[in-house]
C-alpha positions in Angstrom: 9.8 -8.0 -5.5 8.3 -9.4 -8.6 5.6 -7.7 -10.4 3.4 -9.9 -12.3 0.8 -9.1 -15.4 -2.7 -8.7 -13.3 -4.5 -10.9 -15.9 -2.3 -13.4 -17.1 0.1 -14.0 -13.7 3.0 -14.2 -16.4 6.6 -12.2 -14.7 6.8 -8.7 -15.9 9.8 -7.7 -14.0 12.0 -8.5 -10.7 12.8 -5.4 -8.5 15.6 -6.0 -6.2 14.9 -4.8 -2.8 17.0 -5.9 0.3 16.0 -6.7 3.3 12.1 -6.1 2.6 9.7 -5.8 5.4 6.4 -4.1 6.1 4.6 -2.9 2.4 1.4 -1.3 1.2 0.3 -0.3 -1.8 -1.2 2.6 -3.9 -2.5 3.0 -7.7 0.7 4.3 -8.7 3.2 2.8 -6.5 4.4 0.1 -3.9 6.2 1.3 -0.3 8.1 -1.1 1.3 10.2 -1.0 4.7 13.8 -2.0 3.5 17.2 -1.0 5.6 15.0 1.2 7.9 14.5 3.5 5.3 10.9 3.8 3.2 11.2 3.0 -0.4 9.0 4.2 -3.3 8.9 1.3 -6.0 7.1 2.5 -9.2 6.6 -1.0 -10.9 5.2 1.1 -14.2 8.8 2.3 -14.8 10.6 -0.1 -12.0 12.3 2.2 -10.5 13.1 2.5 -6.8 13.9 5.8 -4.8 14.5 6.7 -0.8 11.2 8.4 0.4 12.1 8.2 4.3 14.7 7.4 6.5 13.3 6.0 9.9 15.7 6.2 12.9 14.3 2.8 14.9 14.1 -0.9 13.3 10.9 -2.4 15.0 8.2 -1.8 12.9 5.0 -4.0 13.1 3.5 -2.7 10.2 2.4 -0.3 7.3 -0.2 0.9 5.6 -1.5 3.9 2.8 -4.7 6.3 2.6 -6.6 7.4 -0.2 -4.6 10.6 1.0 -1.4 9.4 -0.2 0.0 9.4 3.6 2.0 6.6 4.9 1.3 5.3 8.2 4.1 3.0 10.0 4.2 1.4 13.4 6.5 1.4 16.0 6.5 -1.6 18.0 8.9 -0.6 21.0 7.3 2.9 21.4 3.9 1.9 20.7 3.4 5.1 18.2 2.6 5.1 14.9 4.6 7.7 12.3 3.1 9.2 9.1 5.0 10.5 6.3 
């Protein structure tokens, strides 16, 4: 992931994440589906932690709420799980 200065566009930073799939963002931090496990990139410090592991691998998609909760489909069991 590559996090770029909002103004200029110029490269601030490259965060290595493998596998990336579904993401969504917050103020403070970037979620991303990577391994089937949630990650939790804070590009202010780049730093990258575990915030869920997810026992299936067909997710559709994800998205954030002004709550802070995480909402992430399932595609083969049609349901959607929030962390």
């Amino acid at each position: 992931m590559r996090v770029l200065d909002a103004t200029t566009g110029k490269l601030i930073s490259d965060i290595a994440v493998s596998q990336p799939g579904p993401l969504c963002a917050r103020n403070d931090a970037v979620f991303v589906l990577s391994d089937k496990r949630i990650m939790r990139i804070d590009p202010a410090s780049n730093t990258i932690s575990e915030l869920a592991s997810i026992p299936f691998s067909t997710s559709y998609g994800m998205t954030c709420d002004a709550d802070g909760d995480l909402y992430l489909s399932n595609l083969t069991s049609h349901q959607i799980h929030v962390f």
